[in-house]
C-alpha positions in Angstrom: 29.6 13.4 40.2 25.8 13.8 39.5 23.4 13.3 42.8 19.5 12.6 43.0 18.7 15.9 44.7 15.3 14.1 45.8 17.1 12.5 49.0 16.1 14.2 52.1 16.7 12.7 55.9 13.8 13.1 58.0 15.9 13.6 60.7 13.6 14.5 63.2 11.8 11.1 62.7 15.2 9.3 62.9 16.2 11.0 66.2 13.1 10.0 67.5 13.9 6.4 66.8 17.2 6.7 68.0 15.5 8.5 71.4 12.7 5.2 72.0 15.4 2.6 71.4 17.9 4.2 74.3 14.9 3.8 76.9 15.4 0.0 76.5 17.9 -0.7 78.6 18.7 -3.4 81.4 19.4 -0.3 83.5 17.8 2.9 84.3 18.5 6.0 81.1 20.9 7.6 80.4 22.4 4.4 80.8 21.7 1.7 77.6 22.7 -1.9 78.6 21.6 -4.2 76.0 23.6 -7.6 76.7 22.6 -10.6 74.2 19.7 -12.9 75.0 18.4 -10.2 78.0 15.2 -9.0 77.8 16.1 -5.4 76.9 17.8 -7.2 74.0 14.7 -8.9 73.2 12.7 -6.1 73.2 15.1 -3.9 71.0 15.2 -6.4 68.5 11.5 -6.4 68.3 11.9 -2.2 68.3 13.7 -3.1 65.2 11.7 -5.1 63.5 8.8 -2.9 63.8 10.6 -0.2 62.5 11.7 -2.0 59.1 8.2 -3.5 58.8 6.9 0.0 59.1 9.3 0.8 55.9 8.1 -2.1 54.0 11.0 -3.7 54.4 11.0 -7.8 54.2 12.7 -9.0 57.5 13.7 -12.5 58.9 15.8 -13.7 61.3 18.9 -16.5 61.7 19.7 -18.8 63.6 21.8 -16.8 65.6 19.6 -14.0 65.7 20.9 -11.9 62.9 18.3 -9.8 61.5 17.4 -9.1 57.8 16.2 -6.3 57.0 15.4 -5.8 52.5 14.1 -3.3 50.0 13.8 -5.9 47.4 15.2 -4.4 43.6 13.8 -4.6 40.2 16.3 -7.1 39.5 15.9 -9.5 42.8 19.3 -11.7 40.7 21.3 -9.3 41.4 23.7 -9.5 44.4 22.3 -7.6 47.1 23.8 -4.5 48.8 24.5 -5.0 52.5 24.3 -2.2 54.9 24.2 -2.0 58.7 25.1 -2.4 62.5 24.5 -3.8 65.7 21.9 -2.4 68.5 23.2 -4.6 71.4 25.5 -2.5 74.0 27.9 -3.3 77.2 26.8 -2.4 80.3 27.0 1.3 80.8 27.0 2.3 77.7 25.2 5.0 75.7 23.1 5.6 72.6 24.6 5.7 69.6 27.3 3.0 69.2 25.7 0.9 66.3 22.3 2.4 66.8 23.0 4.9 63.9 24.3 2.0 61.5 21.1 0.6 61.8 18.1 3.0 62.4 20.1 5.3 59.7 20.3 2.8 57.5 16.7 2.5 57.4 16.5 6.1 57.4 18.7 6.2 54.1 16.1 3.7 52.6 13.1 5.7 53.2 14.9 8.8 51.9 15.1 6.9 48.6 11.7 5.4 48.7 10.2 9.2 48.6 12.4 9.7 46.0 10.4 7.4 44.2 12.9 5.5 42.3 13.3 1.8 43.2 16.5 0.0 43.4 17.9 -2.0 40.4 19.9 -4.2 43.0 17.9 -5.0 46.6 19.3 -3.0 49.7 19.6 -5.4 52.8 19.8 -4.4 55.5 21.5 -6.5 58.6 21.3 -6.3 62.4 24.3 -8.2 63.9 23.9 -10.5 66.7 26.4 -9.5 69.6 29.0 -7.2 67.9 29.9 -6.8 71.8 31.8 -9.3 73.5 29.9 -9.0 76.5 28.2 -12.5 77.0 30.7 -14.6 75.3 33.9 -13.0 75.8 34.2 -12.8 72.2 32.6 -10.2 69.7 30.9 -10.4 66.6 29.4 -13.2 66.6 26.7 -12.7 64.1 29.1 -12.1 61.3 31.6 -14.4 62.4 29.4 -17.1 61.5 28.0 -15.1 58.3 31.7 -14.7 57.4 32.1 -18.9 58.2 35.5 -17.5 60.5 33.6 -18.6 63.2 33.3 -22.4 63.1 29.7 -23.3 64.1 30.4 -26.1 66.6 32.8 -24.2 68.3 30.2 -21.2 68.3 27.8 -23.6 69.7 29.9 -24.4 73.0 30.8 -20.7 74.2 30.2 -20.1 77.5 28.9 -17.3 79.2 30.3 -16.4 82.7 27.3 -18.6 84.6 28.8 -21.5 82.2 25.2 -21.2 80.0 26.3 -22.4 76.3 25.5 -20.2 73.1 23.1 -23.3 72.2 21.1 -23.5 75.3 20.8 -19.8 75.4 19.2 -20.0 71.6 16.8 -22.9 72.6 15.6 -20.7 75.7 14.6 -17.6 73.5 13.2 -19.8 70.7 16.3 -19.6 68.2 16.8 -23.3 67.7 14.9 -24.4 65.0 18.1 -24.2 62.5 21.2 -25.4 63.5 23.9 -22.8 63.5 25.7 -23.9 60.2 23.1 -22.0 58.3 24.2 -19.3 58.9 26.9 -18.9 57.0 26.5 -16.6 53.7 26.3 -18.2 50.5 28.8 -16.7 47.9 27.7 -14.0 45.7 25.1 -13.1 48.5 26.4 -9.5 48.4 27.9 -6.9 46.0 28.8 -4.4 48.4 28.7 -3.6 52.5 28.9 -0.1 53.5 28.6 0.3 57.4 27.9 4.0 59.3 29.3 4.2 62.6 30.5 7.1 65.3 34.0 7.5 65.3 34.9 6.2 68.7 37.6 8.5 68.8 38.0 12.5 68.9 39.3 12.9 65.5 36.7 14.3 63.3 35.6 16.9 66.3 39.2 18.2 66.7 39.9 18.4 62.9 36.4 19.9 62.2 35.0 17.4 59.8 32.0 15.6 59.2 32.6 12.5 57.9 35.5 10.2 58.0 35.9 7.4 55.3 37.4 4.4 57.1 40.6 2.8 54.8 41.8 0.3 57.2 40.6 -1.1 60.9 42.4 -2.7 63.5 43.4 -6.4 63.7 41.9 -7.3 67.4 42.8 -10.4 69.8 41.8 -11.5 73.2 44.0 -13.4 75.4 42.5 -15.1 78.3 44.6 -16.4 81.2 43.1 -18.0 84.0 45.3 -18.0 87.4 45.2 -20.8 90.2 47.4 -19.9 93.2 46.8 -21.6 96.6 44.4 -19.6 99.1 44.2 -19.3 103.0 43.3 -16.8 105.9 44.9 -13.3 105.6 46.7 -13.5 108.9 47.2 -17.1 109.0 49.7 -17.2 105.8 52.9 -15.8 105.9 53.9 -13.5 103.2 56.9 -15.9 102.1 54.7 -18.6 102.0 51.7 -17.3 99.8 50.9 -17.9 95.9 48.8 -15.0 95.2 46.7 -15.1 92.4 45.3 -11.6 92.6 49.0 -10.3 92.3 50.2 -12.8 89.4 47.2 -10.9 87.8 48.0 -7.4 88.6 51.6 -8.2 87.0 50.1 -9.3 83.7 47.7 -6.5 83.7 51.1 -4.2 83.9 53.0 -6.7 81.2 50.3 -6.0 78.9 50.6 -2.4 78.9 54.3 -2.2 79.1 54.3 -5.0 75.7 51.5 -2.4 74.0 54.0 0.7 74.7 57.3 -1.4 73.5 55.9 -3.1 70.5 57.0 -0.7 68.5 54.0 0.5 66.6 51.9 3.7 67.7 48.8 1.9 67.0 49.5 -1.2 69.4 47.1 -0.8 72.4 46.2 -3.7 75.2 43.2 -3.4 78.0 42.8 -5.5 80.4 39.6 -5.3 80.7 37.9 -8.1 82.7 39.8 -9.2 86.3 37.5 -11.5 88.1 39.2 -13.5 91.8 38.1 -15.6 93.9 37.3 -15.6 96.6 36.6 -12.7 96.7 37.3 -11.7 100.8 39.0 -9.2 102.1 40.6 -11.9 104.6 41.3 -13.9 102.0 44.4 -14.8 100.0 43.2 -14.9 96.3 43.1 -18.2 95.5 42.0 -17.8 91.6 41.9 -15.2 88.9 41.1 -14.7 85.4 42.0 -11.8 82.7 40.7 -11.0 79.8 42.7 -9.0 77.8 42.1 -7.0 74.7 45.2 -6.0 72.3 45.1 -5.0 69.1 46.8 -2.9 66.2 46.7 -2.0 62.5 49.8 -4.3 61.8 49.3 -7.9 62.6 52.8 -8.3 63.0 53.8 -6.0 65.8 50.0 -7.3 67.5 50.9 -10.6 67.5 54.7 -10.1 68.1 53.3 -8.1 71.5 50.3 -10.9 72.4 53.6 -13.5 72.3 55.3 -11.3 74.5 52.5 -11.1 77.0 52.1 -14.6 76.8 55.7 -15.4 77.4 55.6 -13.1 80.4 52.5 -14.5 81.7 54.2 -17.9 81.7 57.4 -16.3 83.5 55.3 -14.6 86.7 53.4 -17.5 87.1 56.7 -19.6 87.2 58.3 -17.0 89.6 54.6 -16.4 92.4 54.2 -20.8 92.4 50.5 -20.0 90.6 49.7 -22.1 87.4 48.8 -20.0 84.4 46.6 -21.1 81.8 46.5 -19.1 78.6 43.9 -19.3 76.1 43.8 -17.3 72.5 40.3 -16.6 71.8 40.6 -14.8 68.9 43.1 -13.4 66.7 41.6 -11.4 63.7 43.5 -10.0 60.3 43.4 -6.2 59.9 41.3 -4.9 57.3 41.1 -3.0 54.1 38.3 -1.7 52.9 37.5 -1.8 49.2 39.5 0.9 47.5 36.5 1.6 44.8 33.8 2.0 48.1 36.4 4.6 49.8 36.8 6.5 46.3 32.6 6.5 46.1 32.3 7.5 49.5 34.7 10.7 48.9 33.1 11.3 45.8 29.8 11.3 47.3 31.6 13.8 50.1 33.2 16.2 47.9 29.5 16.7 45.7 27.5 17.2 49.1 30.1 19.3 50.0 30.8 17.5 53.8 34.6 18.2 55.2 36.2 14.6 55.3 39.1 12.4 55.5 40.1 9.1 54.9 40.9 7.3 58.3 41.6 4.0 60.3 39.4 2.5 62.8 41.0 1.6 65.8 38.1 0.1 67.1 36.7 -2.9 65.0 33.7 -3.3 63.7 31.1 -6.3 62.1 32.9 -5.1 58.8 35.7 -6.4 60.1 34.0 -10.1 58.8 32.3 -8.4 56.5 35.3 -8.0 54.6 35.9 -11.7 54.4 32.3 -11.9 52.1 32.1 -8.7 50.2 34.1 -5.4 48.7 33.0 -3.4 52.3 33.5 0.2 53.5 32.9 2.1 56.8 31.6 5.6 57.0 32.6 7.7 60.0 30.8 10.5 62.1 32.1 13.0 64.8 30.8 12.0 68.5 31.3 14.3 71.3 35.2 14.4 72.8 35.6 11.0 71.1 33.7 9.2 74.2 31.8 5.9 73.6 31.2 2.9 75.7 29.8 5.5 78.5 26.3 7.3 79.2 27.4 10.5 77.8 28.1 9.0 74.3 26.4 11.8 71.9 26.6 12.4 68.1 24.1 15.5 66.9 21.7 15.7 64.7 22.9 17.2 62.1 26.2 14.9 62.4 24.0 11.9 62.5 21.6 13.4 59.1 25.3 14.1 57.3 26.6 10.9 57.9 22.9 9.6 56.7 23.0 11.3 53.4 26.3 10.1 52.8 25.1 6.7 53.3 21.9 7.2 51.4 23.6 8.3 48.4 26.2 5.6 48.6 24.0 3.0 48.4 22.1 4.5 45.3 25.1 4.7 43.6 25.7 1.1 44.7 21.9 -0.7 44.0 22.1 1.4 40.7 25.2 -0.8 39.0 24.5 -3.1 36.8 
């Protein structure tokens, strides 16, 4: 495989980015927190834009907030080629989780604007809205509704924990001149999506690669089940008498990782990850509680053959405590396979630049997840420190971040090249 040898990162530039954009945060560095509609969120997106104005890039928004980013090709008929990440983040988080899939995607572009060779096929580039779960409970929004798997009107009644819709949110912040519908992708839109993302998992450090090219990723859910026991003074209410919802809880919580060990697959793996009560006293008999629990695999069968087991088991310890248990399935996505013709160009592209890599699953899923559902898509994996993300001390270098850069660079040449 022959390479333009005129693509060169400017790294330095690129980590500067990457450096600015952490300092937006809802709370003080190291720590990023970058929850939808905020005003750190508000102000990265505006980081963003800047930046791919600053490239020459033509940008608009959705009505959701997705952000378009484009190097528009000789042959503007052409199917575009989609590239791309998120930049919002959960609360005490770090720098890098979708940060590089979208600053280094920009990066990739400029690379190949020096080059001086312009694109037969325009390279788009897209800033999801809300890839984290963290104000709706549910996660990738943005290309949920590109992909049309989320159904607008539904999207438009999600409620954040205050009980503030998706809707009035967007009319706040100036998002409501298009109704949600539009923003579903037309077909043909895209050729190609090719996403570059930390691992999120120690792989690549412990084997001593630099890239890993992502084959399948992980079919996620998320259960919710809401709790209602009776409350009542701590030292007024016997033990035989009480319906504790706290403790109905707490035995889900455990059900949930005893159904993730059992199911059967090694890849199975539940978190219960939200666990709110009320009232909230420590004299108080938890009257409510709600869960939110994550589970997810590479096999939809053994997933949802372990989600029906939690469920059934939810069911039985509310039954057996006297507390009524409400489930609700918020999501329940298909694993993925990504395009068998993007992995074998993404190893190519590997093997020529001479990068150590393997081909990999995601365990953690990603906006290509839906991206999937419109267009051939691939992922492109680098090494992060001890495999830590979702924390302050989430760190990629950069030279693994310029690698995994190149890789995508050259990808997307190859890509915007085809007829």
């Amino acid at each position: 495989m022959s390479l333009p040898a005129n693509i060169k990162i400017q790294e330095d530039r690129l980590q500067s980015q990457i450096d600015e954009l952490s300092l937006i945060s809802e709370h003080t560095p190291p720590v990023v927190t970058r929850v939808l509609f905020s005003e750190a969120d508000q102000r990265g997106r505006a980081f963003v834009k800047r930046i791919a104005e600053e490239a020459g890039l033509h940008v608009r928004q959705d009505a959701v907030g997705n952000i378009f980013a484009r190097w528009i090709g000789s042959d503007a008929s052409l199917p575009a080629v989609a590239t791309g990440s998120h930049i919002d983040a959960i609360p005490n988080a770090g720098t890098f989780d979708g940060v590089v899939g979208v600053l280094g995607a920009i990066a990739a572009i400029r690379a190949r604007q020096r080059g001086g060779v312009n694109p037969r096929r325009s390279i788009e580039v897209i800033i999801f809205t809300a890839e984290e779960p963290t104000r709706f409970g549910i996660g990738c929004i943005g290309s949920r509704l590109l992909a049309g798997t989320l159904v607008s009107e539904k999207a438009a009644r999600l409620k954040d924990a205050d009980g503030k819709t998706l809707d009035a949110w967007r009319n706040e912040v100036g998002w409501d001149t298009d109704g949600l519908a539009s923003v579903r992708l037309p077909n043909g839109r895209y050729s190609a999506f090719v996403e570059l993302h930390i691992e999120q998992g120690p792989i690549l450090e412990r084997e001593k690669l630099l890239i890993g090219i992502v084959e399948k990723i992980a079919a996620p859910s998320t259960l919710r089940p809401d709790l209602t026991g009776s409350g009542g003074h701590a030292g007024g209410v016997l033990m035989p008498d009480r319906h504790d919802a706290l403790l109905a809880g707490a035995e889900i919580a455990l059900a949930v990782e005893q159904a993730a060990v059992t199911s059967g697959s090694p890849d199975t793996v539940g978190t219960t990850g939200i666990f709110r009560i009320e009232p909230g006293a420590v004299n108080s008999v938890p009257c409510r509680a709600h869960l939110e629990i994550d589970l997810r695999d590479t096999q939809s069968g053994t997933r949802d053959a372990a989600l029906q087991r939690i469920e059934r088991f939810a069911q039985d310890i509310g039954h057996r405590r006297g507390v009524t248990c409400e489930l609700e399935r918020v999501a329940t996505d298909p694993p993925v396979t990504c395009a068998p013709h993007l992995v074998n160009l993404i190893s190519q592209v590997c093997s020529t630049l001479h990068l150590p890599a393997r081909r990999m699953i995601s365990r953690a899923y990603h906006d290509s997840s839906f991206m999937a559902q419109v267009c051939p898509t691939a992922m492109i994996f680098i090494p992060c420190r001890n495999g830590w993300s979702h924390r302050p001390d989430e760190y990629a270098s950069p030279e693994h971040i310029k690698n995994g850069v190149t890789v995508l660079a050259h990808t997307l040449a190859e890509l915007a090249s085809s007829p």
